[in-house]
Structures are given as structure tokens and as C-alpha cells.
C-alpha positions in Angstrom: -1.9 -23.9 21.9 -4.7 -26.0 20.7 -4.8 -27.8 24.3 -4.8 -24.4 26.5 -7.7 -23.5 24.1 -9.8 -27.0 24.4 -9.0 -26.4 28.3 -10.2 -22.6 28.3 -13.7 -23.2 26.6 -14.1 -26.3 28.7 -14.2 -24.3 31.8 -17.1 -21.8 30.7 -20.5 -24.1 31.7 -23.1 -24.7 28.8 -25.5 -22.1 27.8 -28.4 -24.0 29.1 -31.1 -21.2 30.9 -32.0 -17.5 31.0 -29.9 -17.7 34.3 -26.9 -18.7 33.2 -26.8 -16.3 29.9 -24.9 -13.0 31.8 -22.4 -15.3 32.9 -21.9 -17.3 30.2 -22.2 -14.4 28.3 -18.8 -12.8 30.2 -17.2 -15.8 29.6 -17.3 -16.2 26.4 -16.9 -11.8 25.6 -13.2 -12.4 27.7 -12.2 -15.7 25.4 -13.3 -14.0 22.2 -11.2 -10.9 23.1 -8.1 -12.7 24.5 -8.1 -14.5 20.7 -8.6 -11.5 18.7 -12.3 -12.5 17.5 -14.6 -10.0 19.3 -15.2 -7.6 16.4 -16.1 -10.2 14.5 -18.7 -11.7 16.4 -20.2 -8.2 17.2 -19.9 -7.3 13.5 -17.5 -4.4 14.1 -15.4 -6.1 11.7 -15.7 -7.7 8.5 -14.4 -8.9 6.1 -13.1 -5.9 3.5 -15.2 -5.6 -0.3 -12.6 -6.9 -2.7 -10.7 -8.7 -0.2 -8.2 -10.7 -1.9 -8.3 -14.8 -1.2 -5.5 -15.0 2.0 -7.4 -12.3 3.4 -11.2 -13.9 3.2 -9.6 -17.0 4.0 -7.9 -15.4 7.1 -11.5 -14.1 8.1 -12.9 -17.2 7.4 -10.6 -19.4 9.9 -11.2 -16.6 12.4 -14.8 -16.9 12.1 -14.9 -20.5 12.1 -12.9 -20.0 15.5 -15.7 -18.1 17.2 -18.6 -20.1 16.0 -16.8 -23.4 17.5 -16.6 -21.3 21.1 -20.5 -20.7 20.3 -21.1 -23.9 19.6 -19.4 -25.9 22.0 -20.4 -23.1 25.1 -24.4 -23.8 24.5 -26.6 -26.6 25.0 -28.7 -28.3 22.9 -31.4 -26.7 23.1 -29.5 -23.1 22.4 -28.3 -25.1 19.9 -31.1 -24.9 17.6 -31.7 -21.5 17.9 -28.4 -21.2 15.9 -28.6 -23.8 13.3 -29.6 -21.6 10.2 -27.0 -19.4 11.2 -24.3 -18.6 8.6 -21.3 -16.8 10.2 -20.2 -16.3 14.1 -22.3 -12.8 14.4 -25.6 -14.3 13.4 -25.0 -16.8 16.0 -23.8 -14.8 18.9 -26.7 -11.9 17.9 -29.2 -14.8 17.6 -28.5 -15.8 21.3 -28.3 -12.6 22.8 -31.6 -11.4 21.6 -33.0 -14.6 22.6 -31.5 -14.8 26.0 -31.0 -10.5 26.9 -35.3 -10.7 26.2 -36.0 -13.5 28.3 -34.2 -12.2 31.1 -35.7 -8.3 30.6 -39.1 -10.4 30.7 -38.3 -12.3 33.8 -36.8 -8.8 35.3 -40.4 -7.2 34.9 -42.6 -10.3 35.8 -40.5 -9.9 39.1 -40.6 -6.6 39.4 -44.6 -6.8 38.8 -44.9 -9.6 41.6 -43.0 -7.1 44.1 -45.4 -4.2 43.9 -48.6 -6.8 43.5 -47.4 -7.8 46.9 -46.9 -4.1 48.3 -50.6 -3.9 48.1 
């Protein structure tokens, strides 16, 4: 299993531009959810107040899991976006925020050169 894993991130292209972000962003949404980790990178699940050890060590493996797929699906440069990051949902929030704006920005600054050249 660890091989068809390596093999399935492999095959999503590095997070390297505000163009590549809804793609990579699919990519990555579909791996999460095929391994059982997209709750925790959205936050919808955590781990449980007065968890016992197995289980926060379950969580932990599992979160480790998802920041690797972060890790090893960006660039450097998205790279240090992440670094003071502590779990897999700081990271993936970190990089959407940074990437959904840019791209709302770029949206607008096109949309504003369209009607500029309307006139």
C-alpha cells in the first residue's frame, strides 16, 4: 500500500502558482477522502477531549498522513507559507486562504480590465 500511495501523490503536480491552486486543490480534496483524512484537514474532526493515548495516537498518525500529502504536493515557495504550521488543518487552511485570495484578486483585476476596455 505504501507504493500505490507514493505513486498517487506523485501524480498530483506541485503547488507552485495561483493557477495551479483549483486543480491542485481537487487533487489533493479526492486523495484526502479516498484515505479517510478529509475531516481532519478541514477541522470537522478532531481529536475527542479526554481521548485516551491509542486514540490521540491514532489521530496523530492520521494527521501526520495528511500533512506529508501537503507537503510533498507544494513547492517551495508554498512551502514556507506552512512552516509554523502545527497540525494538517493549519496547513491546508494556511494555503487556501493564501491561494483562494490571490485568485479572487486576479478574478477582479480581470474583470476590471474587461469593462476598462468596454469603454
Amino acid at each position: 500500500m505504501a507504493s500505490k500511495y507514493r505513486d498517487e501523490i506523485e501524480q498530483i503536480d506541485k503547488l507552485k502558482s495561483v493557477e495551479d491552486f483549483p486543480l491542485w486543490k481537487f487533487q489533493v480534496d479526492i486523495v484526502f477522502k479516498s484515505y479517510g483524512l478529509y475531516n481532519i484537514v478541514t477541522g470537522n474532526e478532531v481529536l475527542p477531549a479526554g481521548a485516551n493515548d491509542t486514540e490521540k495516537t491514532e489521530f496523530e498518525r492520521r494527521d501526520a498522513k495528511a500533512q506529508k500529502i501537503i507537503i510533498t504536493t507544494v513547492d517551495k515557495k508554498s512551502l514556507t507559507h506552512i512552516l509554523s504550521c502545527n497540525n494538517s488543518r493549519e496547513m491546508y487552511a494556511k494555503i487556501c486562504s493564501i491561494y483562494e485570495r490571490d485568485s479572487e484578486d486576479r478574478k477582479c483585476t480581470f474583470l476590471q480590465d474587461i469593462e476598462l476596455q468596454q469603454f
